[in-house]
C-alpha positions in Angstrom: 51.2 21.8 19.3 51.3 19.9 15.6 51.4 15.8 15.7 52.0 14.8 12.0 51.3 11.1 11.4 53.3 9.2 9.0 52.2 7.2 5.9 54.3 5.5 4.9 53.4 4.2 0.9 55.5 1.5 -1.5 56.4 2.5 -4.6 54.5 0.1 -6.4 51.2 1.7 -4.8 52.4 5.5 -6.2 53.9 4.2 -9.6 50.7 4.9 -11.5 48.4 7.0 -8.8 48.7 11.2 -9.4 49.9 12.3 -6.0 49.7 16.5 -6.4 49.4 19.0 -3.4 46.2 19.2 -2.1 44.7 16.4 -4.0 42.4 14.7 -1.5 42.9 10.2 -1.4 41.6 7.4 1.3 44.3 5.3 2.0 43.3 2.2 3.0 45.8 0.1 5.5 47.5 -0.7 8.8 48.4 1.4 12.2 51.6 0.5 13.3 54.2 1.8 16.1 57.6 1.1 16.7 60.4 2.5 19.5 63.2 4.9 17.9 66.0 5.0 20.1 67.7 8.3 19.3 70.5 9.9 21.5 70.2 7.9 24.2 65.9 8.4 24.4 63.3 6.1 23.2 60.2 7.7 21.2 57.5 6.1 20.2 56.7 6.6 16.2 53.3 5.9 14.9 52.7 5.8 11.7 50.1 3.9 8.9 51.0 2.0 6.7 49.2 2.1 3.4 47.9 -0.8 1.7 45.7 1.3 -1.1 45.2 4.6 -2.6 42.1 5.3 -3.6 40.9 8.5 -4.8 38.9 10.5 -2.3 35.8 11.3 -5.4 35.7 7.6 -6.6 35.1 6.6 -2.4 32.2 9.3 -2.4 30.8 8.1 -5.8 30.8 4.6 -4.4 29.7 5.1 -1.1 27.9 7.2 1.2 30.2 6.6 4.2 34.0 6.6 4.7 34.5 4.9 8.0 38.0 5.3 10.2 38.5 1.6 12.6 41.9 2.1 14.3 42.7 -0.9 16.4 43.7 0.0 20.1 44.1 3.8 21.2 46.7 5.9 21.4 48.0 8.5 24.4 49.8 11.1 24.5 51.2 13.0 28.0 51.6 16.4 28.2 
């Protein structure tokens, strides 16, 4: 089964960043989740919302260790 999670970026942050396929960034921001009611059925959407782009080299130059902190968990039912 495929979970995709959702960035979702301002145009501000991509105006002057090069964004190409497989081009690898740390993007640096929030966890958020919201209800979609769809079709009579709620669904609960997570997605992050980005804050910075930074590029993924420039982060390994800089520092030794990229560390993930999500706030709170997240389960899924089969």
């Amino acid at each position: 089964m495929l979970y995709l999670l959702l960035i979702t970026i301002s145009e501000r942050l991509i105006a002057n960043f090069d964004l190409t396929i497989g081009r690898k960034v740390v993007i640096e921001g929030q966890f958020r989740s919201y209800n979609s009611y769809e079709n009579e059925k709620n669904r609960l959407v997570l997605t992050v919302f980005a804050k910075d782009i930074i590029d993924y080299l420039r982060v390994l130059l800089l520092n030794n260790t990229i560390i993930l902190h999500l706030g709170g968990f997240v389960y899924i039912k089969w």
